[in-house]
N, CA and C atoms as a LAMMPS dump frame, in Angstrom:
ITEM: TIMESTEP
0
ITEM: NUMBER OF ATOMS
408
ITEM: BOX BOUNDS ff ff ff
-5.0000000000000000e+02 5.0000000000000000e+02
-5.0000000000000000e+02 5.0000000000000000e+02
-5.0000000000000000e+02 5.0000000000000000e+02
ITEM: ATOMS id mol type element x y z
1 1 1 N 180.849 -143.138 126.936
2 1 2 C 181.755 -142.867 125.845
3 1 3 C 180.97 -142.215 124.729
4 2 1 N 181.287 -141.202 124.148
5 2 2 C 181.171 -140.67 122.953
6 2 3 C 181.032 -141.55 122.072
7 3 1 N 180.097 -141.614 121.094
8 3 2 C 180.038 -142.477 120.152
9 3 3 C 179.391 -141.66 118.753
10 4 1 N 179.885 -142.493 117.678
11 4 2 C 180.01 -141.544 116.224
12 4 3 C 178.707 -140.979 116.44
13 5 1 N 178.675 -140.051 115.876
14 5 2 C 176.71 -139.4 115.367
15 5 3 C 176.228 -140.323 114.141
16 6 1 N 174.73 -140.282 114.597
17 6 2 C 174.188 -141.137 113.514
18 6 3 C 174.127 -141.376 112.386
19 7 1 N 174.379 -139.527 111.965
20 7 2 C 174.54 -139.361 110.789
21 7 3 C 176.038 -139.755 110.253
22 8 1 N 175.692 -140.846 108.714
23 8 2 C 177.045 -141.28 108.548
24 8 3 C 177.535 -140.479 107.05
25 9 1 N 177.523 -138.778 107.535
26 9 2 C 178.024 -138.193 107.129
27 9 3 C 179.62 -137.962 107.4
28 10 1 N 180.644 -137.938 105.843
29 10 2 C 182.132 -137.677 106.444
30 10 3 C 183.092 -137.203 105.329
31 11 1 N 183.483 -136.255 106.183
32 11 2 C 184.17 -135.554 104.798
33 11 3 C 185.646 -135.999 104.381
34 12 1 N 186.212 -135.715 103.463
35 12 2 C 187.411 -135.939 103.043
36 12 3 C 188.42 -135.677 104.611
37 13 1 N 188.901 -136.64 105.088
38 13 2 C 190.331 -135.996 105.761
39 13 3 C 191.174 -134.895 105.126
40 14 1 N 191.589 -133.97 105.883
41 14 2 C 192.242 -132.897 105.652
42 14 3 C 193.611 -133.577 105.279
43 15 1 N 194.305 -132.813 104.642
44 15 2 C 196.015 -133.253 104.249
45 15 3 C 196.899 -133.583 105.649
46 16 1 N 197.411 -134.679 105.91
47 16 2 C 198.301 -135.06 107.195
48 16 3 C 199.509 -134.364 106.985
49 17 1 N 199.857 -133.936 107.751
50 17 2 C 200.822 -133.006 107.981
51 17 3 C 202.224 -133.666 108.341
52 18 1 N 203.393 -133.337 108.616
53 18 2 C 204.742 -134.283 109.104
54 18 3 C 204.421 -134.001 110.639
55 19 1 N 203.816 -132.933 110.704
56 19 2 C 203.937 -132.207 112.261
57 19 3 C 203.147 -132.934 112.894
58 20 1 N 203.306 -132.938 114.507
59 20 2 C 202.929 -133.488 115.755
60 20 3 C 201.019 -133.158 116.158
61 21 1 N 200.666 -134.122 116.38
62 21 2 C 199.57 -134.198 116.555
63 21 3 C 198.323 -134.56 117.723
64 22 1 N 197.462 -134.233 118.049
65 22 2 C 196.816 -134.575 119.519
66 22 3 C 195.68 -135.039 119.361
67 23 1 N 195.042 -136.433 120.187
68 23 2 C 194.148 -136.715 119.715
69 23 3 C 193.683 -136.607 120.863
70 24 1 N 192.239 -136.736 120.899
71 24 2 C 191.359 -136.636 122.429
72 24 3 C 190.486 -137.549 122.266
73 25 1 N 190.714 -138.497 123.266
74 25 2 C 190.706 -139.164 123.548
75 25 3 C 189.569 -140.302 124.544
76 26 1 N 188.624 -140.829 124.609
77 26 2 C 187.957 -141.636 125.844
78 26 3 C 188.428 -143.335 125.997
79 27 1 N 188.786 -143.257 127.07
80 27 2 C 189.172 -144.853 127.276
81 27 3 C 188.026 -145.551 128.374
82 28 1 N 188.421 -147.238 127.772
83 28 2 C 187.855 -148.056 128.806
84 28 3 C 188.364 -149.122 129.444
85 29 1 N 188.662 -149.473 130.517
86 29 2 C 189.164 -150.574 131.258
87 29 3 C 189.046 -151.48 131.254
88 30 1 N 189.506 -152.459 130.406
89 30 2 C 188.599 -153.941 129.748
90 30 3 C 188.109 -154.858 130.86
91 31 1 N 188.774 -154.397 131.793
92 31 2 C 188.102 -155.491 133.323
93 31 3 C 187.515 -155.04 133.976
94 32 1 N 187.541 -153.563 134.534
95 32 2 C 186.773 -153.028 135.104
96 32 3 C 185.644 -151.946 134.927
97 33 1 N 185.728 -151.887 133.25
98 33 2 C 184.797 -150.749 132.581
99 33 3 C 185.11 -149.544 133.244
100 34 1 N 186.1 -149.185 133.91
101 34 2 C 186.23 -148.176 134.378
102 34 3 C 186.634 -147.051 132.936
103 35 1 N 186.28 -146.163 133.016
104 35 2 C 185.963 -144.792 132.389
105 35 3 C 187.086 -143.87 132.488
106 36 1 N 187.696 -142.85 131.616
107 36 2 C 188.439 -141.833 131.457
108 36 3 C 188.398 -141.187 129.991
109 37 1 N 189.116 -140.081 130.186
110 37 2 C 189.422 -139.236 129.052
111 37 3 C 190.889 -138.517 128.834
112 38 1 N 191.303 -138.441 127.481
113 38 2 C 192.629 -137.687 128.277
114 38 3 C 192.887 -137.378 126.2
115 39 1 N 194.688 -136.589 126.58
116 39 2 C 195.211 -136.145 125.223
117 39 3 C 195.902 -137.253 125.227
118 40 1 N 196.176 -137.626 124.046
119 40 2 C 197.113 -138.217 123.076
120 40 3 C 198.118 -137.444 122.751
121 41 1 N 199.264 -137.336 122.58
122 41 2 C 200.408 -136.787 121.574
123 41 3 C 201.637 -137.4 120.908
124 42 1 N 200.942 -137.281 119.559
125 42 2 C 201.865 -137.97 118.908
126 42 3 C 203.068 -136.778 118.276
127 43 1 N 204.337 -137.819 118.22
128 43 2 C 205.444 -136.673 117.561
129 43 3 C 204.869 -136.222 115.696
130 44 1 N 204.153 -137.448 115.561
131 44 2 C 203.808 -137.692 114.093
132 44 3 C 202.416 -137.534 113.679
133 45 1 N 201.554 -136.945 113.164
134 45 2 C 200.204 -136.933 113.336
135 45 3 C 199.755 -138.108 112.495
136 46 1 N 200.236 -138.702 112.405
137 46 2 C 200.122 -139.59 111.451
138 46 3 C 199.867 -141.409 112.294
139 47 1 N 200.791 -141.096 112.917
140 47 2 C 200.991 -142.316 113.725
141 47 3 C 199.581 -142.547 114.936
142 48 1 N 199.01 -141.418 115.2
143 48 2 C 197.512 -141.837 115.565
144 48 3 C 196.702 -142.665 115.007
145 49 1 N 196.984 -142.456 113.749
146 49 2 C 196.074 -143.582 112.661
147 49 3 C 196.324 -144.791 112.775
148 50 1 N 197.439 -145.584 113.088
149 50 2 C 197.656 -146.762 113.164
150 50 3 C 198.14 -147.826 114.419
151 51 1 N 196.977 -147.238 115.088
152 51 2 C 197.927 -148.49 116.474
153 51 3 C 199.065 -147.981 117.34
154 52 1 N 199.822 -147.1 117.049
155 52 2 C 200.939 -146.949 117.626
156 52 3 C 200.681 -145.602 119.057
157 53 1 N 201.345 -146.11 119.937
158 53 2 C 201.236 -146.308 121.172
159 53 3 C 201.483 -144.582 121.202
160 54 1 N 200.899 -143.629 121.982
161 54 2 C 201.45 -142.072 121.896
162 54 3 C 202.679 -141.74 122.839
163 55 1 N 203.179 -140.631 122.055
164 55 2 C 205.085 -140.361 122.969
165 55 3 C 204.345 -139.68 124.451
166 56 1 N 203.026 -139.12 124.352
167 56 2 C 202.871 -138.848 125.643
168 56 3 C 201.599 -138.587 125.946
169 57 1 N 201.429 -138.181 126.914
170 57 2 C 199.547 -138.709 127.269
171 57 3 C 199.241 -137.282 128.549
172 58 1 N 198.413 -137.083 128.346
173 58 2 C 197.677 -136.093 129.604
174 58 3 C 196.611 -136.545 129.896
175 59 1 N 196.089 -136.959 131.433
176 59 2 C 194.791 -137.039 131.868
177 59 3 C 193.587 -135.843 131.606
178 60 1 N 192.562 -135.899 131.075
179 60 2 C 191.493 -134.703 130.969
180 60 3 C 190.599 -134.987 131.722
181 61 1 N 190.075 -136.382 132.48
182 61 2 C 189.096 -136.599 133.597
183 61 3 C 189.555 -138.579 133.747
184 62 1 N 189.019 -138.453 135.141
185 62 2 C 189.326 -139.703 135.975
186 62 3 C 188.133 -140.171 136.413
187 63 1 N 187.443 -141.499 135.576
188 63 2 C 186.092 -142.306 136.132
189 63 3 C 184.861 -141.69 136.119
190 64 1 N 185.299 -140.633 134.369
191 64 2 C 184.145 -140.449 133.831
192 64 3 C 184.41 -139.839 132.397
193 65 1 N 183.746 -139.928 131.569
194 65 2 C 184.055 -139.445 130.013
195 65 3 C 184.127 -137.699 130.071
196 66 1 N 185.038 -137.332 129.519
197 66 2 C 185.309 -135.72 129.325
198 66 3 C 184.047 -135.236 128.51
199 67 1 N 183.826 -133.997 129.104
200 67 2 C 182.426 -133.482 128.176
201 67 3 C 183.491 -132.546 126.889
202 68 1 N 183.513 -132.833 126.05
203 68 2 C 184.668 -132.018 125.34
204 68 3 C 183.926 -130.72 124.835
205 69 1 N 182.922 -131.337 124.175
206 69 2 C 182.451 -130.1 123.71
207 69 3 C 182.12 -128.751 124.656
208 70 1 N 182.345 -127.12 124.077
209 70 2 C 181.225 -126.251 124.442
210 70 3 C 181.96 -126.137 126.235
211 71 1 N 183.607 -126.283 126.082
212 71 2 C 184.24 -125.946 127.24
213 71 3 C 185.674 -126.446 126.862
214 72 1 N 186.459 -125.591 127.66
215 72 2 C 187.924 -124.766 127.702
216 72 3 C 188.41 -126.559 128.287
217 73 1 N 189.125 -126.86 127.712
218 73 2 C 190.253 -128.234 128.365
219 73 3 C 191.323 -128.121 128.367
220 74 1 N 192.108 -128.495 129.289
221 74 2 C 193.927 -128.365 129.331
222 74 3 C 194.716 -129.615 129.106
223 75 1 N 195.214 -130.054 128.816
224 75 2 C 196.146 -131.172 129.584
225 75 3 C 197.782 -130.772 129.686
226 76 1 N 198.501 -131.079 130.381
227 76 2 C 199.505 -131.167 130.794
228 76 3 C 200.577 -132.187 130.302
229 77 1 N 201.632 -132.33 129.541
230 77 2 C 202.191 -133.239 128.793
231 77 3 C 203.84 -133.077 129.833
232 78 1 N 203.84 -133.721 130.997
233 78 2 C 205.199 -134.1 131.465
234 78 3 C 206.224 -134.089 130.645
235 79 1 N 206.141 -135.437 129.43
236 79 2 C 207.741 -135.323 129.095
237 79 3 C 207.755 -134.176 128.371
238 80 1 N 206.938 -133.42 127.948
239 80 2 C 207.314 -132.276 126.922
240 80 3 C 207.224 -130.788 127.444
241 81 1 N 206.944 -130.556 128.845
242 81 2 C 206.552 -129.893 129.86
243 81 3 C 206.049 -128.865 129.066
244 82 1 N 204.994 -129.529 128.121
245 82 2 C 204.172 -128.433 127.44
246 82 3 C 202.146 -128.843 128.43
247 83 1 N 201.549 -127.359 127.977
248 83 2 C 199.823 -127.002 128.251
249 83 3 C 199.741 -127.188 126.95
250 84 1 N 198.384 -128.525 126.952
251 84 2 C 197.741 -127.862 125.672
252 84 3 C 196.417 -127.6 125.913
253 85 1 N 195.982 -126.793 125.188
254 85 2 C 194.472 -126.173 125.272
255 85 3 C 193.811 -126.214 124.295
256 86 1 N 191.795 -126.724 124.677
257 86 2 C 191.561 -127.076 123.088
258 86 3 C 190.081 -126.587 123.595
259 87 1 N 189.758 -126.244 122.677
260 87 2 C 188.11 -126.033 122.748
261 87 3 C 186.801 -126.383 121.518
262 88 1 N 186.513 -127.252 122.331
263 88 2 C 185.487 -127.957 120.664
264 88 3 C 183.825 -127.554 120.77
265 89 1 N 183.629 -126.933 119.376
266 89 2 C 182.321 -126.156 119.632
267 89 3 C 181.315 -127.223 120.067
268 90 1 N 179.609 -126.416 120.854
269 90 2 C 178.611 -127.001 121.013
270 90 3 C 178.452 -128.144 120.655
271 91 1 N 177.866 -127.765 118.843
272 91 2 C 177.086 -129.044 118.27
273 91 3 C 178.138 -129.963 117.52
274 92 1 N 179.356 -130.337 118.033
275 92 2 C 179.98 -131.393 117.44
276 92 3 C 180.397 -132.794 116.944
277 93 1 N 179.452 -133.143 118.069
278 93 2 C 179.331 -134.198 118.616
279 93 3 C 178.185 -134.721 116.621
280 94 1 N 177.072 -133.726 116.647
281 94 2 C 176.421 -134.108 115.224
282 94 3 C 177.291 -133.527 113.828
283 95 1 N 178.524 -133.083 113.938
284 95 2 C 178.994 -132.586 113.214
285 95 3 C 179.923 -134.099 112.334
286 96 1 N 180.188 -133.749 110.739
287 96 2 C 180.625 -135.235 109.835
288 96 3 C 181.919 -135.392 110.602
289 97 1 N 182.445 -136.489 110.196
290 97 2 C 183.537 -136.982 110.028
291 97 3 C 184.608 -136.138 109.784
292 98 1 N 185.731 -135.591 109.898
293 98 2 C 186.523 -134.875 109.884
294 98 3 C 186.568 -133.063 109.613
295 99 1 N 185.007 -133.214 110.264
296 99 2 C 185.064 -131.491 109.859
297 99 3 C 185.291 -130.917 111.293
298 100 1 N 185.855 -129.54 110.727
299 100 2 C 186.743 -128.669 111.846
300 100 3 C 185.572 -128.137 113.005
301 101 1 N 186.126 -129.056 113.742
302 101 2 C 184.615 -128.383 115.014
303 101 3 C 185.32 -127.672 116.034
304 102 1 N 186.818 -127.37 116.288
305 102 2 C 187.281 -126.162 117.199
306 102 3 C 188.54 -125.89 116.664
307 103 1 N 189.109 -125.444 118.333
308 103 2 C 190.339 -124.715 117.885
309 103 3 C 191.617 -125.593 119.03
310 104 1 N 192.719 -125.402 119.049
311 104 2 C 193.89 -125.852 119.793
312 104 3 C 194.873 -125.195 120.053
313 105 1 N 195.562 -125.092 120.587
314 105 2 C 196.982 -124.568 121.05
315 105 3 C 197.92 -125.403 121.665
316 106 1 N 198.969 -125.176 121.873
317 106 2 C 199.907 -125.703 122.802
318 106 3 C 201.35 -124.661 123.108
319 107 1 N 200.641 -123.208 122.871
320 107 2 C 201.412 -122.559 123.723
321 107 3 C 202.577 -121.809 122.231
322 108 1 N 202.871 -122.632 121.502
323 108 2 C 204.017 -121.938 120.37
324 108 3 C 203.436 -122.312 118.936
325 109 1 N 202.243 -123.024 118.689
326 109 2 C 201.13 -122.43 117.304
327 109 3 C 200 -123.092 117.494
328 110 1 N 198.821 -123.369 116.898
329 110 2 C 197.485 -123.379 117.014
330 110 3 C 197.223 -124.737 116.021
331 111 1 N 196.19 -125.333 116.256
332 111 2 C 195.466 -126.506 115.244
333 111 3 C 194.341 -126.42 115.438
334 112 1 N 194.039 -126.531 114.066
335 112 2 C 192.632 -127.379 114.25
336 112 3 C 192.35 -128.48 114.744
337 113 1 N 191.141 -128.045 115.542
338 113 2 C 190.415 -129.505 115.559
339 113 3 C 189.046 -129.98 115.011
340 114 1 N 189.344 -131.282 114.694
341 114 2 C 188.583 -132.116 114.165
342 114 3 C 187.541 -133.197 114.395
343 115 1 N 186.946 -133.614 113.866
344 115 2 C 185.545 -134.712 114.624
345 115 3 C 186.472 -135.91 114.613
346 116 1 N 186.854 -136.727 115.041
347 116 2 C 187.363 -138.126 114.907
348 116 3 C 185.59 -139.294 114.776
349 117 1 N 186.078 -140.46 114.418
350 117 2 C 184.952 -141.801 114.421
351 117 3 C 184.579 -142.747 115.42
352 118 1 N 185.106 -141.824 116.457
353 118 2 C 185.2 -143.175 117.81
354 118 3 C 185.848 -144.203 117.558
355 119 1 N 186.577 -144.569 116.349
356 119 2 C 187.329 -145.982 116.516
357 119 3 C 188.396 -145.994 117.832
358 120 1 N 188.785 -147.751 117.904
359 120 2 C 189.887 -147.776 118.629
360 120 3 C 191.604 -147.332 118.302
361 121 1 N 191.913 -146.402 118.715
362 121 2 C 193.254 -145.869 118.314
363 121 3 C 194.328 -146.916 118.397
364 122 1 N 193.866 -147.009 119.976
365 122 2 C 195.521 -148.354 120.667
366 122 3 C 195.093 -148.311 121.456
367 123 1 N 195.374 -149.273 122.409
368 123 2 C 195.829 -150.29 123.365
369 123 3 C 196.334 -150.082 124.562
370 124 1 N 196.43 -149.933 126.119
371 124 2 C 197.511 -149.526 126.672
372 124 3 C 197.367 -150.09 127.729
373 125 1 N 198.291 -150.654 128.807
374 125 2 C 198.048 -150.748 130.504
375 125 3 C 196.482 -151.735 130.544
376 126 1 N 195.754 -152.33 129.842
377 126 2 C 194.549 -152.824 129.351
378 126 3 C 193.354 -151.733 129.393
379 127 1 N 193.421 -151.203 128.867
380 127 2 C 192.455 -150.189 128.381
381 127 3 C 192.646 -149.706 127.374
382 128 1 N 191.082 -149.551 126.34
383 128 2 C 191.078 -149.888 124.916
384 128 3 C 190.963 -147.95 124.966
385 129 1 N 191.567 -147.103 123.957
386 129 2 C 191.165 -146.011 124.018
387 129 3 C 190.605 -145.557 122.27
388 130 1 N 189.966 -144.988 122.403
389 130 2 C 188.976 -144.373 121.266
390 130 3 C 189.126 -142.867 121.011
391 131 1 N 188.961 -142.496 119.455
392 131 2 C 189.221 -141.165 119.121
393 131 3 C 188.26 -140.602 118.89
394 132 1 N 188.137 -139.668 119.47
395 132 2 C 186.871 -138.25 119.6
396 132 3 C 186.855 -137.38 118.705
397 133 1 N 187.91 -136.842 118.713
398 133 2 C 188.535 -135.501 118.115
399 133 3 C 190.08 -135.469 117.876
400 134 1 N 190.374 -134.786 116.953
401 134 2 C 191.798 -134.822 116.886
402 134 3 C 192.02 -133.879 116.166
403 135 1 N 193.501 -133.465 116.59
404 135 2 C 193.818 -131.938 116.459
405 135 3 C 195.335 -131.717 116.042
406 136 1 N 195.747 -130.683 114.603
407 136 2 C 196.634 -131.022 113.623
408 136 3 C 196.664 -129.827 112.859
């Protein structure tokens, strides 16, 4: 799992928006430590921040942590039969707290993306999932 950079550098959060939001995501399997990565999508970008469960989810890798950075990712969102596509530069991983380390799409406008803190987002199926990056 991705975990914050050492440096506990972090900048102001950007202004939250009303609009829909994607977070990316690494989870862990509280019984079996089993490993994944995937998108988040919230209708609310907002509602990432607090616990609340996402309207829909895309797998990005299965029984191993997504390399996010410094490569092209897709996920696939069923109920919304939307692609989203995100690409987060090289050195991001050492980059602060909410600064813009790529770019996003989902096909009808673009977001930034952002460094997330590794905290725990939510909860799901028993696996704890954690925020990487997030994109708005």
């Amino acid at each position: 799992m991705s975990t914050p950079a050492s440096s506990t550098a972090t900048l102001p959060p950007p202004p939250k928006p009303s609009a829909d939001g994607v977070r990316l995501v690494n989870s862990l399997r509280r019984t079996t430590k089993a490993t994944s990565s995937g998108f988040a999508y919230f209708n609310s970008a907002e509602d990432g921040d607090d616990g609340a469960q996402p309207d829909d989810y895309a797998v990005a890798t299965r029984n191993i942590y997504a390399q996010w950075e410094n490569q092209n990712r897709t996920g696939y969102f069923a109920d919304t039969n939307t692609t989203f596509w995100v690409f987060i530069n090289i050195n991001s991983t050492t980059a602060p707290v909410n600064a813009v380390v790529g770019e996003a799409s989902n096909g009808c406008r673009t977001f930034s993306a952002y460094k997330d803190d590794g905290r725990l987002l939510f909860k799901q199926n028993g696996s704890d999932f954690f925020g990487i990056y997030y994109c708005q």
